[in-house]
C-alpha positions as CSV (number, residue, x, y, z in Angstrom):
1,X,-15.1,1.9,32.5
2,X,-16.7,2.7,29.2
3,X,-17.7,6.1,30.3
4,X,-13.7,7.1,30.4
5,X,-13.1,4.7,27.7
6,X,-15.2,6.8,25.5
7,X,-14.3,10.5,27.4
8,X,-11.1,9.7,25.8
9,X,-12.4,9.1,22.5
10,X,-12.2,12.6,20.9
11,X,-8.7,12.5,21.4
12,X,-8.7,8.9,20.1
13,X,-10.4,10.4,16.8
14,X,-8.2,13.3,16.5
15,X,-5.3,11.3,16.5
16,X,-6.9,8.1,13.9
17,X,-8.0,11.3,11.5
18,X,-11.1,9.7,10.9
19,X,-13.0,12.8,10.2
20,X,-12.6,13.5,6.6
21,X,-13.3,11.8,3.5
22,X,-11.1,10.2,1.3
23,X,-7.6,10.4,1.3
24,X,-4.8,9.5,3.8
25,X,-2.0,11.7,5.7
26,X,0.8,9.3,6.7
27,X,3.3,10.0,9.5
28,X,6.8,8.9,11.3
29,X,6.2,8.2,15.0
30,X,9.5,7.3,17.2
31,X,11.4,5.9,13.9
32,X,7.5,3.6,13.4
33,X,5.5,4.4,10.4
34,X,1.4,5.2,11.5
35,X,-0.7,6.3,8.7
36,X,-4.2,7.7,9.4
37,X,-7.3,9.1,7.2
38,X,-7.8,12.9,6.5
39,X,-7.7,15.3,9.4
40,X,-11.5,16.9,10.6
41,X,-13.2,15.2,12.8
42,X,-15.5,17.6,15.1
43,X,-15.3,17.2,18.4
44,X,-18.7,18.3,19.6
45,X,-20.1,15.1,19.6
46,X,-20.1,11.1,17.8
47,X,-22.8,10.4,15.6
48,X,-23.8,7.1,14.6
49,X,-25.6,5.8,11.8
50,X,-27.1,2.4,10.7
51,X,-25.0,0.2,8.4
52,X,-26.4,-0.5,4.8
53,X,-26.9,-3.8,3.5
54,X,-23.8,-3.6,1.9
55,X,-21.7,-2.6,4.2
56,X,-18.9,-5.5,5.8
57,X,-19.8,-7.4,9.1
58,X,-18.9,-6.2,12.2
59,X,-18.6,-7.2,15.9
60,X,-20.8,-5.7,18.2
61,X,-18.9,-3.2,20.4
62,X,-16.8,-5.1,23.5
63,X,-15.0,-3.1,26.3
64,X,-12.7,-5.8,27.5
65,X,-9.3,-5.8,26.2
66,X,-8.7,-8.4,23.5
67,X,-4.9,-8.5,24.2
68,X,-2.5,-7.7,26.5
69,X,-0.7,-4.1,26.2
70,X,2.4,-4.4,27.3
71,X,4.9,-1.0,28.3
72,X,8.7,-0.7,29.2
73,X,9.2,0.5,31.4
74,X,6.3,0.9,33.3
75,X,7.5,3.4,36.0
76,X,9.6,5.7,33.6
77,X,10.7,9.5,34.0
78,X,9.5,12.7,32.8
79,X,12.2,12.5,29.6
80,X,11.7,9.2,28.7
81,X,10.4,7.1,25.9
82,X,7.7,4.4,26.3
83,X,7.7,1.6,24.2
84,X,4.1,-0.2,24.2
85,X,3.9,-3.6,22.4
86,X,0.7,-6.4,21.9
87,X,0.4,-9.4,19.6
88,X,-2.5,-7.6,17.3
89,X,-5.9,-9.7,17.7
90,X,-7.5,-7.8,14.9
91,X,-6.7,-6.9,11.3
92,X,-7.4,-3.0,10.4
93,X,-8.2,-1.6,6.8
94,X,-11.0,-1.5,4.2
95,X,-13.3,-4.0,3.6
96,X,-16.5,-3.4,1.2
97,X,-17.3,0.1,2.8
98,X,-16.4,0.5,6.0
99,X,-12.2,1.2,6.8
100,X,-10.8,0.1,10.6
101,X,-7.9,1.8,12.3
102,X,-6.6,1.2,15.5
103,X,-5.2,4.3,17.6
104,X,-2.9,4.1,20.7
105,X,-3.6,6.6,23.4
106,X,-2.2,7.7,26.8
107,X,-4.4,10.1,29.2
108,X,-3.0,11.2,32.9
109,X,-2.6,14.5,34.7
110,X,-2.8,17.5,32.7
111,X,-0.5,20.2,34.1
112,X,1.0,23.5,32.8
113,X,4.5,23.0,30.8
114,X,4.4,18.9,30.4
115,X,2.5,16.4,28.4
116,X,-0.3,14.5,30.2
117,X,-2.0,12.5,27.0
118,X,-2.1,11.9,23.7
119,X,-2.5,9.9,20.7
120,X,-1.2,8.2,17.4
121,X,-2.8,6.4,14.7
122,X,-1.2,3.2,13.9
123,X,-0.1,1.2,10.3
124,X,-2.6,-1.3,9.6
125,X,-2.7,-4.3,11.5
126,X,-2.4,-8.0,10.8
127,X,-3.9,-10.6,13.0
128,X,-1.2,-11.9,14.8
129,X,1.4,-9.3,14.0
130,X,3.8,-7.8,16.8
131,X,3.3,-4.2,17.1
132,X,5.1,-1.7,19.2
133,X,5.2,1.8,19.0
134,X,7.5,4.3,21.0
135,X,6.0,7.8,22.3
136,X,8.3,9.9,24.2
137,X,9.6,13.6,24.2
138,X,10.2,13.7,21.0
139,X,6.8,12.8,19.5
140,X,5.2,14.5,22.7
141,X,6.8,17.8,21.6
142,X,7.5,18.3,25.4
143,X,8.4,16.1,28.4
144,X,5.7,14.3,30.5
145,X,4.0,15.3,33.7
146,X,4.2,13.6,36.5
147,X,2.0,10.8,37.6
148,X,-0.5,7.4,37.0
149,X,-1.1,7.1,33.5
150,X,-3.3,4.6,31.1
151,X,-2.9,3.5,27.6
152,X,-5.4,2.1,25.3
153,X,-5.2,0.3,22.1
154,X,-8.9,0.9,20.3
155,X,-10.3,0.1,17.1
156,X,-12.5,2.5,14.8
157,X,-14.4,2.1,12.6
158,X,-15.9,4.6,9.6
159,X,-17.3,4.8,6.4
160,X,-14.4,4.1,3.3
161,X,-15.1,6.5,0.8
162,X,-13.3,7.5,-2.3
163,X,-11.7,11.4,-2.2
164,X,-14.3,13.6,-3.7
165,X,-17.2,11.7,-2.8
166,X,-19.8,12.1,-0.5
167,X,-19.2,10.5,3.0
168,X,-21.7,9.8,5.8
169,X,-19.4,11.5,8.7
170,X,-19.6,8.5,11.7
171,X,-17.1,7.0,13.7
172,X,-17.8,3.8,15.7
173,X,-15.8,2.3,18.5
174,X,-15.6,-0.8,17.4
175,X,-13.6,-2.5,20.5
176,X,-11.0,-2.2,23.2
177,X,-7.5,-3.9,22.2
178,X,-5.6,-3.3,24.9
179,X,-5.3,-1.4,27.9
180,X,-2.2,-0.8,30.5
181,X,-1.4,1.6,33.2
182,X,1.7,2.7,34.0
183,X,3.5,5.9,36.1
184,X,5.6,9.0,35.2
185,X,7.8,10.0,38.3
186,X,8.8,13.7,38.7
């Protein structure tokens, strides 16, 4: 499980824009506001890095889900739009030097002409809040392919820098929110 938990990771990262330093893009997703870091991340490779004595306490990595991810429906069409939802067990944003995010993604079948994964960042969480976030044609910028899907809520985790200053360039999985499958018929 943690091999394809982290094979999806790039896309994960891509999606959190935890690459750059400093500053912040914000964006609409499906009528929900998600808000992620600078875009730039590499995707060659992660690279970790030892925290300083300064930095804010964190939980070692766990690759159960914390919650449960919920989606409706969970056998949907090609045209549709997905609504995943989970009570948050985790609260994202900056704390001494080191910023959270959490990231939704979906990963099935890759064909020609459709959709078959992709991510968003999403707002800042509060523990305890209800989340949901809707991904469909429109924020796919196509239709989806057909077939078994899964979805994972993750958190990150990077170093909170200032824009303009120099910023050791590591992202950590921190943990595994939530996961869910679900299916895309033809």
């Amino acid at each position: 499980m943690r091999r394809t938990l982290l094979g999806g990771l790039v896309m994960v990262l891509a999606a959190a824009g935890l690459g750059g330093c400093g500053g912040s893009a914000s964006t609409t997703a499906g009528g929900a506001q998600t808000s992620a870091g600078a875009p730039g991340a590499t995707t060659s490779g992660v690279t970790t890095t030892s925290r300083s004595a300064t930095s804010a306490p964190t939980r070692p990595f766990s690759g159960r889900p914390q919650t449960t991810l919920q989606v409706h429906p969970q056998r949907a069409g090609r045209r549709s739009t997905l609504t995943f939802s989970f009570v948050s067990p985790v609260a994202t944003g900056t704390a001494g030097d080191t910023e959270t995010v959490a990231s939704l993604s979906v990963s099935g079948t890759i064909r020609s002409g459709c959709v078959g994964a992709h991510a968003i960042g999403l707002a800042p969480l509060h523990v305890g809040e209800r989340v949901a976030a809707r991904l469909g044609p429109a924020q796919l910028s196509g239709s989806w392919c057909a077939g078994a899907y899964v979805a994972r809520v993750t958190e990150l985790a990077r170093a909170a820098c200032a824009a303009g200053q120099m910023c050791p360039q590591f992202i950590r999985l921190v943990g595994l929110i939530g996961e869910v499958r679900f299916v895309i018929t033809g």
